[in-house]
C-alpha positions in Angstrom: 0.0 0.0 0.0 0.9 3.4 -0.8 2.1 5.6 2.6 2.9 9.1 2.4 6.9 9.8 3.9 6.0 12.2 7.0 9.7 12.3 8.7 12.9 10.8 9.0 15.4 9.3 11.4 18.4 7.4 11.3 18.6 3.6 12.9 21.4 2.7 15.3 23.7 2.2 12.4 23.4 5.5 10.8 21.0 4.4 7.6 18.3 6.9 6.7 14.3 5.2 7.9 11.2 6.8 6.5 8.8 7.0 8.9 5.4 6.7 7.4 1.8 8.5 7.4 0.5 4.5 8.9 3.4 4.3 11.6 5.5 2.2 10.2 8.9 2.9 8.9 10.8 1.6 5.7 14.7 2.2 5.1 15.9 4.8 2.3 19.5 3.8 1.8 21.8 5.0 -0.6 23.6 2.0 -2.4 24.5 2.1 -5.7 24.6 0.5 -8.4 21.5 -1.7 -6.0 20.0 1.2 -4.7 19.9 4.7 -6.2 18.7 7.4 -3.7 21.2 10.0 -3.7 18.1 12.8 -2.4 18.6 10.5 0.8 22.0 11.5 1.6 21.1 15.6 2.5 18.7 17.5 4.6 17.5 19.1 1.7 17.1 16.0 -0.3 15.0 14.5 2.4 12.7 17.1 2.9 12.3 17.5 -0.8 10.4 13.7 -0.5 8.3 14.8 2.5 4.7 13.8 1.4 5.7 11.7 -1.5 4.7 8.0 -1.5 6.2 4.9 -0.6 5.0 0.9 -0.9 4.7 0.0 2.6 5.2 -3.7 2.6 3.9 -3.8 6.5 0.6 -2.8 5.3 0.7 -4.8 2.0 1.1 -8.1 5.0 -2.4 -9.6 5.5 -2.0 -8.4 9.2 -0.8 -5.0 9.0 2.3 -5.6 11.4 
Protein backbone atom coordinates (compact mmCIF):
# COMPACT_ATOMS: atom_id res chain seq x y z
CA UNK A 1 0.00 0.00 0.00
CA UNK A 2 0.90 3.37 -0.78
CA UNK A 3 2.09 5.60 2.60
CA UNK A 4 2.88 9.08 2.44
CA UNK A 5 6.94 9.85 3.91
CA UNK A 6 6.04 12.16 6.95
CA UNK A 7 9.67 12.28 8.68
CA UNK A 8 12.92 10.75 9.04
CA UNK A 9 15.43 9.25 11.38
CA UNK A 10 18.43 7.40 11.28
CA UNK A 11 18.56 3.57 12.90
CA UNK A 12 21.43 2.67 15.28
CA UNK A 13 23.74 2.15 12.38
CA UNK A 14 23.39 5.53 10.84
CA UNK A 15 21.02 4.38 7.62
CA UNK A 16 18.25 6.87 6.67
CA UNK A 17 14.31 5.18 7.90
CA UNK A 18 11.23 6.78 6.51
CA UNK A 19 8.83 6.96 8.92
CA UNK A 20 5.39 6.68 7.42
CA UNK A 21 1.82 8.49 7.43
CA UNK A 22 0.47 4.51 8.89
CA UNK A 23 3.44 4.33 11.61
CA UNK A 24 5.49 2.19 10.16
CA UNK A 25 8.86 2.94 8.94
CA UNK A 26 10.76 1.57 5.65
CA UNK A 27 14.71 2.20 5.07
CA UNK A 28 15.85 4.77 2.29
CA UNK A 29 19.46 3.85 1.78
CA UNK A 30 21.77 4.97 -0.56
CA UNK A 31 23.57 1.99 -2.40
CA UNK A 32 24.55 2.10 -5.72
CA UNK A 33 24.60 0.52 -8.40
CA UNK A 34 21.53 -1.67 -6.00
CA UNK A 35 20.04 1.21 -4.65
CA UNK A 36 19.89 4.69 -6.15
CA UNK A 37 18.74 7.41 -3.73
CA UNK A 38 21.21 10.03 -3.70
CA UNK A 39 18.07 12.81 -2.45
CA UNK A 40 18.58 10.47 0.83
CA UNK A 41 22.01 11.52 1.63
CA UNK A 42 21.07 15.59 2.46
CA UNK A 43 18.69 17.48 4.60
CA UNK A 44 17.51 19.06 1.72
CA UNK A 45 17.15 16.04 -0.34
CA UNK A 46 15.04 14.50 2.41
CA UNK A 47 12.71 17.11 2.89
CA UNK A 48 12.28 17.54 -0.83
CA UNK A 49 10.38 13.71 -0.47
CA UNK A 50 8.29 14.81 2.47
CA UNK A 51 4.73 13.82 1.38
CA UNK A 52 5.69 11.74 -1.50
CA UNK A 53 4.69 7.95 -1.53
CA UNK A 54 6.17 4.91 -0.57
CA UNK A 55 5.01 0.95 -0.90
CA UNK A 56 4.68 -0.04 2.55
CA UNK A 57 5.16 -3.66 2.62
CA UNK A 58 3.88 -3.81 6.47
CA UNK A 59 0.57 -2.77 5.25
CA UNK A 60 0.73 -4.83 2.03
CA UNK A 61 1.13 -8.14 4.98
CA UNK A 62 -2.39 -9.64 5.46
CA UNK A 63 -2.04 -8.43 9.20
CA UNK A 64 -0.84 -5.00 8.96
CA UNK A 65 2.26 -5.64 11.44
Amino acid sequence: MERKIVDYHQDEEGDWVADLECGHSQHVRHQPPFINRPWVVTAEGRKSRLGRVLNCIQCDSKDGN
